[in-house]
C-alpha positions in Angstrom: 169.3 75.6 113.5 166.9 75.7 110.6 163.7 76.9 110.8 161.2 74.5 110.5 159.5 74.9 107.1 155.9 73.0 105.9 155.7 73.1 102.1 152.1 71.4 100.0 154.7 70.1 96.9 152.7 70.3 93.6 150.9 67.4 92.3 152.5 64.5 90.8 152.3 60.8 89.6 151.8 58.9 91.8 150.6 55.4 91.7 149.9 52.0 93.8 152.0 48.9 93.2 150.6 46.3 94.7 151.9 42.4 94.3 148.8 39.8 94.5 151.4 36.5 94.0 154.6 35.2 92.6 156.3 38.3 94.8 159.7 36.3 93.8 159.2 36.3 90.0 157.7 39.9 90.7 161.3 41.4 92.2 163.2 39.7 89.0 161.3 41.3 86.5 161.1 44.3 88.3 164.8 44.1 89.1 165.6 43.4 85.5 163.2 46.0 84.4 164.5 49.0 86.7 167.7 48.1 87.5 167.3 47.9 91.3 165.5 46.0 93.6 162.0 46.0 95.1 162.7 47.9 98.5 162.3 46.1 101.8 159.5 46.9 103.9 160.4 50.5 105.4 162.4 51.6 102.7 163.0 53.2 99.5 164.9 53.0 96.5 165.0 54.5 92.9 165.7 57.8 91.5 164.4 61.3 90.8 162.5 59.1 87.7 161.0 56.3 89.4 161.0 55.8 93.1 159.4 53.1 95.0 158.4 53.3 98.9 157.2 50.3 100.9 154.8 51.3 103.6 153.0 47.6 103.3 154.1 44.0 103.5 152.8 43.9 99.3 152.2 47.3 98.3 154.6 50.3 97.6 153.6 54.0 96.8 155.3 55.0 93.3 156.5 58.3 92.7 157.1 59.3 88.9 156.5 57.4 85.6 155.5 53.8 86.1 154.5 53.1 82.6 156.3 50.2 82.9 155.6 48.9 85.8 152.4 47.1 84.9 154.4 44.6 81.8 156.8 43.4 85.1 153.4 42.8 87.8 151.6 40.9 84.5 148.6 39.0 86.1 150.7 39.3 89.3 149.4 42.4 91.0 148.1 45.8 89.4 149.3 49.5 89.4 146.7 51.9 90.6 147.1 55.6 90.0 146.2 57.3 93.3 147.9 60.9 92.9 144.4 62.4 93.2 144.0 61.6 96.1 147.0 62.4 97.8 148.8 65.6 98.9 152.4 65.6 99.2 153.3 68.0 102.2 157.3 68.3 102.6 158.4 69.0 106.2 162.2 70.3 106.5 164.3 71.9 109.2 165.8 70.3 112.2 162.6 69.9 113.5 160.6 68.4 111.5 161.1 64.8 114.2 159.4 67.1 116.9 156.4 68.4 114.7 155.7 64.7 113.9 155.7 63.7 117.5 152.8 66.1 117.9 149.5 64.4 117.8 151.4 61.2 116.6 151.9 57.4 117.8 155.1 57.1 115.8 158.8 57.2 117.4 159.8 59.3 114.5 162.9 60.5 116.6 164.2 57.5 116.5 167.7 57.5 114.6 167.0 54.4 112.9 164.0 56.4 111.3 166.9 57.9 109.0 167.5 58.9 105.0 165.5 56.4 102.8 163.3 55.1 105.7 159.3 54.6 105.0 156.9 54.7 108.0 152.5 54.4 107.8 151.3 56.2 110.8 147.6 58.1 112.3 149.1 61.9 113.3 146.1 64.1 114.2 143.9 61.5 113.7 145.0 60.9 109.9 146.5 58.2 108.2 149.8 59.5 107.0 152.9 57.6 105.3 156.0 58.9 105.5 159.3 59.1 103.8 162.4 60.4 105.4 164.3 62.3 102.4 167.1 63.6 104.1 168.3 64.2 107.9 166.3 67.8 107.7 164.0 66.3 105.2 160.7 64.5 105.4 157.9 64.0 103.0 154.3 63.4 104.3 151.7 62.0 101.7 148.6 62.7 103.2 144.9 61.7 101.9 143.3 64.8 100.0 140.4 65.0 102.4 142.2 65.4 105.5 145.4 67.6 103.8 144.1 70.8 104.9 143.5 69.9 108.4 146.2 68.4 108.9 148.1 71.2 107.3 146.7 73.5 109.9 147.4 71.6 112.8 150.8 71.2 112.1 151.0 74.9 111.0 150.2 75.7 114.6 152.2 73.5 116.5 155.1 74.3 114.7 154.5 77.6 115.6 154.4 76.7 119.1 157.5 74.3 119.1 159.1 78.1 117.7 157.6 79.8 120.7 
């Protein structure tokens, strides 16, 4: 078994993409743009250059460079940088499922919560979307405000799952 492990990742782009109409013409020129397709709601797609995860029926949270992502919204929608706002806080081991159950109102033991899979949630009280990277892998973007709180309390029940 792996030992559960809660890692702040460093800063990076991040950025709002948020569709206002014409969410059909949207996904072509995205499509055409990228080279994939605008994920469903729950999921991700992209690379380690752009990825796109949809936590909201019209809104996905960018990772990476999205320079062009406001030529393919046009008057459309709009791309809001928001990376200062958020901390990335990567949870891995085979418990990470557990440590989210903790203080949460999300099944996130579910197996259908899997690789690629996209989830908003309140944990501790907090607003947190999630992003399942891997089967021992999940990311946590987590408003700056709260980070270190929340970072503490899952410090310590982690260490009491251990116990």
């Amino acid at each position: 078994m792996t030992k559960l492990s809660i890692t702040m990742l460093p800063a990076a782009p991040l950025h709002a993409f948020e569709i206002w109409s014409n969410p059909a013409a949207v996904g072509k020129r995205f499509k055409a743009a990228c080279g994939f397709a605008l994920p469903a709601l729950g999921r991700s797609d992209g690379s380690d250059a752009l990825r796109l995860i949809r936590y909201e029926p019209t809104v996905w949270l960018v990772e990476g460079d999205a320079s062009a992502l406001s030529g393919v919204l046009s008057d459309d929608g709009a791309v809001t940088a928001i990376g200062g706002g958020i901390v990335r806080i990567r949870l891995s081991g085979n418990n990470w499922r557990t440590l989210l159950m903790e203080g949460g109102v999300f099944d996130a033991e579910s197996p259908t919560f899997a690789a690629g899979c996209s989830a908003a949630t309140i944990i501790d009280h907090v607003n947190v979307r999630l992003h399942v990277v891997d089967e021992t892998t999940c990311d946590a973007y987590v408003p700056l405000s709260f980070s270190q709180g929340l970072l503490h309390f899952w410090t310590q029940a982690a260490e009491a799952l251990a116990g």
